[in-house]
N, C-alpha and C positions, 0 to 999 in steps of 0.2 A: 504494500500500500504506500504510494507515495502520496507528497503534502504539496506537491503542484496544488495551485492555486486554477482554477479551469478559468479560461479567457474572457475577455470581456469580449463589449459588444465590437468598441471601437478594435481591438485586435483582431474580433471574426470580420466585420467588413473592410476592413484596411491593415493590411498587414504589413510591419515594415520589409520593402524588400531588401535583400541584403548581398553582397558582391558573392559570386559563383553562384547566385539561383538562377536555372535556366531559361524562368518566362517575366524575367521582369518585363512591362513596359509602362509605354507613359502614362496612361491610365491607370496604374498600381502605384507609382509616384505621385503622380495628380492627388489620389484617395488617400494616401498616407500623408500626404502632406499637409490636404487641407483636412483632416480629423487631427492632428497634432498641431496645428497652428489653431483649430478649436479648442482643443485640450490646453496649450500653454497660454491662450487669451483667459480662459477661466483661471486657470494658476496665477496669470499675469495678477488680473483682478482681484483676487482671494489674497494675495499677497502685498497688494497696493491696500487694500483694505486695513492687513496686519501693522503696517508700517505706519499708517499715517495716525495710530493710535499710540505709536512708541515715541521718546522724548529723542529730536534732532542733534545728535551731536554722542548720541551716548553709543556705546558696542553695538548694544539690542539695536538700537537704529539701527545704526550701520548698515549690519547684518540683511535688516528686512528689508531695507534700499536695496543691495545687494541682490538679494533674492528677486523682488521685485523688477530688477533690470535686467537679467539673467534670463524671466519669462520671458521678457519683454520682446529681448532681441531672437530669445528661440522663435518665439510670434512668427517676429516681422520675419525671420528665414525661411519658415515654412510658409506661411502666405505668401512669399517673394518666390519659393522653389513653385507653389502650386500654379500659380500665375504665369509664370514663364514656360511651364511645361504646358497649362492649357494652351500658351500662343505659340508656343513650337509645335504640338498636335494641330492647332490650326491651319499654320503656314507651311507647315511641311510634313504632312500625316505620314507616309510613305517612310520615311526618316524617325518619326518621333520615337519607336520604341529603341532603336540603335543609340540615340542621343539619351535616352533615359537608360539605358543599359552603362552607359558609359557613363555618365551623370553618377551612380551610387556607387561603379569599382571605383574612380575617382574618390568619391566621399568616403569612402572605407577605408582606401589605400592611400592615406597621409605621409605615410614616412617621406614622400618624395615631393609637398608642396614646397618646401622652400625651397628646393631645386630648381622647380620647375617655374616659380613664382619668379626668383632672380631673371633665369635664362628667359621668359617671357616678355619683361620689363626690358634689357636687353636689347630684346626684338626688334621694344616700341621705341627702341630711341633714350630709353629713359633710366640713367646709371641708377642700381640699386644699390651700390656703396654709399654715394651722396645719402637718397635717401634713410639706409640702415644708421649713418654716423649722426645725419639732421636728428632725426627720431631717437636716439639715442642719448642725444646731446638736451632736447627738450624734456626729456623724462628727469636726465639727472638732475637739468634747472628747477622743473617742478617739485621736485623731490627736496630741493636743499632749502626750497621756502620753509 
């Protein structure tokens, strides 16, 4: 007898897909994305709730700021993933499940973004040392306030 937990609903109709599943398409990204950009709007909300009852400046604050902006941005990602996927299935049906295949190996297989991130920028023209030492150089300043 195992103590699995049986699925919700959001997991039965939207599952996330995951890098080596052989049917992902954009359509299974589309549904996961906009049921977890539902799921983290409520979080968002339940946690902007918690905060704004804590005292500004203290840990606890902190903390629930934190938390709060964390939903936030998971949100706007998954709205932004759902959105872009529904207009790449519109403009380019034919293409969309390859683009959404390639879309979650990508997102799974991080080890290789800042390589790939550098050599991009690069590309465009745009030295990524300037920018790593700029950002760099702003964080310490902020920092020593």
């Amino acid at each position: 007898m195992g103590t699995e937990k049986p699925e919700s609903y959001a997991e039965t109709i939207a599952p996330c897909p995951h890098w080596g599943d052989k049917d992902i398409t954009a359509e299974k990204v589309i549904r996961y994305a906009l049921v977890s950009a539902q799921q983290e709007h409520e979080a968002m909300r339940l946690a902007m709730r918690a905060d704004m009852k804590l005292e500004r400046g203290s840990d606890e604050g902190a903390a629930a700021v934190q938390k709060t902006m964390i939903h936030t941005l998971n949100y706007i990602a998954q709205a932004v993933t759902a959105d872009l996927m529904l207009t790449i299935k519109r403009l380019a049906p034919d293409e969309a499940d390859g683009i959404a295949t390639r879309f979650v190996e990508v997102g799974e297989a991080g080890d290789c973004w800042p390589e790939v991130i550098w050599e991009q920028m690069t590309e465009r023209g745009i030295d990524p040392e300037r920018i790593r030492t700029e950002t760099i150089a702003a964080i310490a300043a902020e920092e020593s306030k």
